[in-house]
C-alpha positions in Angstrom: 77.8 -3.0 -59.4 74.2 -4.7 -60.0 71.1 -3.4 -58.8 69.6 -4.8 -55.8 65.8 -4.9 -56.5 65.3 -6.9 -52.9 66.6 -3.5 -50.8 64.2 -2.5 -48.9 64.7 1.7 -49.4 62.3 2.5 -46.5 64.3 3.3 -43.0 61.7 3.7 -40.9 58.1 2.7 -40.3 54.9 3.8 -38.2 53.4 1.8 -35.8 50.4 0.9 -37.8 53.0 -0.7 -40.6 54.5 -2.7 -38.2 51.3 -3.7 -36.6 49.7 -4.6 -40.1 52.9 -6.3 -40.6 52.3 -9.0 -38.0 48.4 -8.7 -37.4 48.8 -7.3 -34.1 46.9 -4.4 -32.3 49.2 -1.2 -32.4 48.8 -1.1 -27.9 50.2 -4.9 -28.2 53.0 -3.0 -30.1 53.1 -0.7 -27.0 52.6 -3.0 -24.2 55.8 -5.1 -25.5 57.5 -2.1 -25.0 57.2 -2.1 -21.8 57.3 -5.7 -21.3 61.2 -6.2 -23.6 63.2 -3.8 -22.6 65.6 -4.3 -26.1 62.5 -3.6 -27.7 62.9 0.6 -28.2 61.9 1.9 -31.4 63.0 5.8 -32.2 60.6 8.1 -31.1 60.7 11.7 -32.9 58.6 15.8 -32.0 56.9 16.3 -29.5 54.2 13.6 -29.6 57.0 10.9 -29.7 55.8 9.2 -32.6 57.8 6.0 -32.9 59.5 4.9 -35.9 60.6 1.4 -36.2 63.7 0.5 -37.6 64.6 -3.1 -39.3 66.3 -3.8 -36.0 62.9 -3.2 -34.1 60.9 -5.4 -36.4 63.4 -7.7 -36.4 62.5 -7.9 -32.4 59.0 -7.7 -32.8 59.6 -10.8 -35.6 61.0 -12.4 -32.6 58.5 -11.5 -30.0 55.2 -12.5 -31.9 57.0 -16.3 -33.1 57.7 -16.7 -29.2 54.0 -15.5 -28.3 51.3 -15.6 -31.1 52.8 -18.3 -33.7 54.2 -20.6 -30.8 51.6 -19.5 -27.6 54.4 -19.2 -25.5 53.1 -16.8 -22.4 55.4 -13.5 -22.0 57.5 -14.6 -19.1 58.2 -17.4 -20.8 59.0 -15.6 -23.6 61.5 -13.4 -22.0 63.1 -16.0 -20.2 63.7 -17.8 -24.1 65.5 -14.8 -25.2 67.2 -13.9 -22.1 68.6 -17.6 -21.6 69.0 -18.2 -25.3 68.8 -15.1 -27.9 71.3 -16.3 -30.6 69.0 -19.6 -30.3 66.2 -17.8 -30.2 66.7 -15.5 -33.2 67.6 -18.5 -35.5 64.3 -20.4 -34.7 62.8 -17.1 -35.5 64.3 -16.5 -38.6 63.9 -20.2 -40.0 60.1 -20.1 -39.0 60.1 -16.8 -41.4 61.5 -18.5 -43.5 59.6 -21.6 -44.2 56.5 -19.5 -44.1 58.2 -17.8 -47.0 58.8 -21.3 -48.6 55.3 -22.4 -47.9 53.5 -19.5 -49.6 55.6 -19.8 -52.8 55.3 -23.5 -52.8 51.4 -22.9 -52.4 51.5 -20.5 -55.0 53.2 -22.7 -57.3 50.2 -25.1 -56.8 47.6 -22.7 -57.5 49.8 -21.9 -61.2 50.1 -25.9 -62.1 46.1 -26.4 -60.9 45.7 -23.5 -63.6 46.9 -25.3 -66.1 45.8 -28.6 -65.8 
């Protein structure tokens, strides 16, 4: 059985992770609590201190394409993943993904400018 180096070990995550994670506030974290619903991270003790799952960020990913990357308002935003989630969460997960692309390709540049 090989190694997978790519795992992410780490099962759960504060709110500030997850809000450094998208360069968000941690009460825009909060308020789109209240605002999705779906979106319910564990909370734990007696001063409910959430911890965020992959699941969760994986719906946060979703919420700040809709809203910050694509300026959609958050009715609209609902109403995209209430009509459409499956759509939705593809869209999502392609952006991710050519952002990914984007920054290795840019890094790429920066190594062959090196060298020339």
């Amino acid at each position: 059985m090989a190694l997978n180096l790519n795992k992410n070990l780490k099962l759960y995550y504060s709110i500030r992770e997850v809000a450094q994670m998208f360069g968000v506030n941690e009460s825009t974290l909060r308020y789109w609590e209240q605002e999705f619903p779906y979106l319910k991270p564990k909370t734990s003790g007696p001063a409910k201190i959430r911890q965020y799952q992959e699941k969760d960020i994986d719906q946060i990913r979703l919420i700040h394409n809709l809203v910050k990357v694509r300026g959609f308002k958050l009715a609209a935003a609902k109403k995209i993943i209430n009509s459409n989630r499956d759509g939705a969460d593809r869209k999502a997960e392609v952006l991710t993904r050519l952002i990914d692309i984007r920054e290795d390709l840019m890094a790429l540049k920066r190594q062959m400018d090196y060298l020339e």
